[in-house]
N, C-alpha and C positions, 0 to 999 in steps of 0.2 A: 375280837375279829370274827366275821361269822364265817362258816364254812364255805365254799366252794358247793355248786348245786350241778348234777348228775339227771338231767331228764331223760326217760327210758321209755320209750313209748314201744308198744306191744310187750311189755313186763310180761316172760311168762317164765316157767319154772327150769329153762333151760339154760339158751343165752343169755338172756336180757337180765333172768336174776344175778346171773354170773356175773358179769357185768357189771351188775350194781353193787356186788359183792367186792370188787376188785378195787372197783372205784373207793368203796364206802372204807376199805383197809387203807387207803391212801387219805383219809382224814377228810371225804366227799359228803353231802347229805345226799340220800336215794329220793329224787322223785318219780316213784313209777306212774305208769299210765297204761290202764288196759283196760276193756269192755266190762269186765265182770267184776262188780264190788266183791263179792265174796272171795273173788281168787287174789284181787286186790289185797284185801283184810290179812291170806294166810302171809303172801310175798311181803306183806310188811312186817307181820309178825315174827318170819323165819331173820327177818335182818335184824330185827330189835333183841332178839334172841343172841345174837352173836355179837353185841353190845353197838351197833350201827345206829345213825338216827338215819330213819326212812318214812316218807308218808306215800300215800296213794291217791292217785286222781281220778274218775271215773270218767271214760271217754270213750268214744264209737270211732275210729282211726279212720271209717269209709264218710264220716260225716263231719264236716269241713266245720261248719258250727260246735257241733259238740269238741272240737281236739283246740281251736283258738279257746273257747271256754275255759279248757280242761289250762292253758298254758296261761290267763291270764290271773286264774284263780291260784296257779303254782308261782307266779311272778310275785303276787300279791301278799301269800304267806312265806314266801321260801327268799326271793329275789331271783331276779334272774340269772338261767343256768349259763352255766360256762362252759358244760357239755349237752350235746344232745345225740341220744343213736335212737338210730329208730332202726326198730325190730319185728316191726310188723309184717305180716306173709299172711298167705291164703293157702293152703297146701291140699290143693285137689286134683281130682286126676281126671283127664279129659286130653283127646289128640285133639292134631290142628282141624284133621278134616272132619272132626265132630264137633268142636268148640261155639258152643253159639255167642253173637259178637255182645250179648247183655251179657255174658259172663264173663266173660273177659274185662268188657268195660267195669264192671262190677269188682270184681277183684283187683283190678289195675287201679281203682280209688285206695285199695288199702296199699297194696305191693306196692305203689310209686308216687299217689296223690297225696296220700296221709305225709310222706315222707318232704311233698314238697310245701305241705303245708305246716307242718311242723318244723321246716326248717326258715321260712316265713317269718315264723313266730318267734324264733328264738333270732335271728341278723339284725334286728335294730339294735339290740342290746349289746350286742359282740360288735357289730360296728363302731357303736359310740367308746366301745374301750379297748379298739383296736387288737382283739384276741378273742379266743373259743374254738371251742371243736365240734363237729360236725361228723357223725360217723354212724351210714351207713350198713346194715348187715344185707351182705349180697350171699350169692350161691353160686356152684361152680355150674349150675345149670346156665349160666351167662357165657360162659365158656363152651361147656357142652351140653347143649339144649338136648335133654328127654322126651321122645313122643308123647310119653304117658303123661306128662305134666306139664304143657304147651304153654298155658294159662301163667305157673309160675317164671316159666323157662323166660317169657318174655318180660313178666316184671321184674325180674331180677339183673337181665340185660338192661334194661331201663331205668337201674338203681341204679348200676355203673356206669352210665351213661351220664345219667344224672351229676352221679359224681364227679366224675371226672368238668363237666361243664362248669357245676356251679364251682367246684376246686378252683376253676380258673380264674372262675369273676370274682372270689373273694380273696383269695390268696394275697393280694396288692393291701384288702385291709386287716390283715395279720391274722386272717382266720385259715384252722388247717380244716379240709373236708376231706375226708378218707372213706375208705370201705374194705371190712374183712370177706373175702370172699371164700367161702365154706364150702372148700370141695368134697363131701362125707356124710354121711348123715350123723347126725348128732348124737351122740352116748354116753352115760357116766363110766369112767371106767376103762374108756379106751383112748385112741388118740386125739380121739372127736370128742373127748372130755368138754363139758364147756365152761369149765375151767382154767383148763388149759387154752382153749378157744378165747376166753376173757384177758387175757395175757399177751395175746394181739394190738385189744384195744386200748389195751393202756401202753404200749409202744407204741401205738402211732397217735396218740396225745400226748405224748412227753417226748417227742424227735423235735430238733428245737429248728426255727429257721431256717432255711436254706438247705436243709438235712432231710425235709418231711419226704414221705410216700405218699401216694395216693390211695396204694391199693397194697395190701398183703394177701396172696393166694395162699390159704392153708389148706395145705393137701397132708 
């Protein structure tokens, strides 16, 4: 019987490998997905290291072509996943009353478009076998929006937002769609371990029917 498949899109050295670290101990295969082959190459290597099987996709999360590519070429070797979180952000700084509206637009394709187009990708599959997970990585900046980072404040409101919508419309076909929302900044080491952060996400894919959450705020 083949494994269970883990799509991770924005794979980087923090959550997302966490994540796939979490998953990959509970008997998962890692498919990451992020822009850069070479960082790709290390984040598979660090899992195959720790006896995981993991592969890597190469994908631009702002370009809607490149991330269907990147999921039909993972369907194709892997099978389709049964998980998907996407991880992706843009973390720059800029107030509202400086913000110009390309940049925003521009980031808001990765912060919220990558995430609806990756979730696209993966519902016909989860549809037709009535189950999958779906989990967003949000910020507590949805919560409490930062002047200095207006750009993410509003994609990350927009992940939640997301969530909680699409949660509704799929929910009836046995899919859970959740979101960790990450009030902290992120550290090895502290409570913001993402680690410990990764320990979220595999409770709220394993809350069984009727039980699910939509959201866990980790403060």
């Amino acid at each position: 019987m083949s494994k269970p498949v883990i799509a991770v899109v924005g794979a980087g050295p923090g959550v997302g490998l966490a994540v796939a670290r979490r998953f990959t101990r509970e008997g998962f295969t890692a498919a990451l997905i992020a822009r850069r082959p070479e960082a790709l190459d290390e984040y598979v290597s660090e899992l195959r290291r720790a006896g995981a099987e993991a592969h890597g996709f190469a994908a631009d999360a702002a370009d809607e072509g490149s991330l269907r590519n990147a999921f039909a070429t993972l369907k194709e070797r892997l099978g389709a996943p049964s998980v998907l979180v996407y991880n992706a952000a843009v973390l720059k700084q800029g107030r509202p009353s400086e913000l110009a509206v390309e940049d925003l637009l521009s980031d808001f394709r990765i912060n919220v478009g990558g995430a609806i187009v990756a979730a696209q990708a993966v519902l016909p599959d989860m549809r037709a076998q009535k189950k999958g997970t779906i989990l967003l990585t949000g910020g507590g900046l949805a919560l409490t929006p930062f002047p200095a980072y207006a750009s993410l404040a509003i994609g990350k409101a927009a992940i939640r937002n997301l969530t909680f919508s699409l949660g509704a419309e799929v929910e009836p076909d046995g899919i859970q769609v959740a979101t960790v929302t990450i009030c902290g900044f992120v550290k090895p080491g502290t409570h913001f371990d993402p680690d410990r952060i990764a320990d979220a996400y595999w409770t709220l894919h394993t809350q069984e029917p009727g039980k699910r959450e939509r959201e866990i705020v980790y403060r």
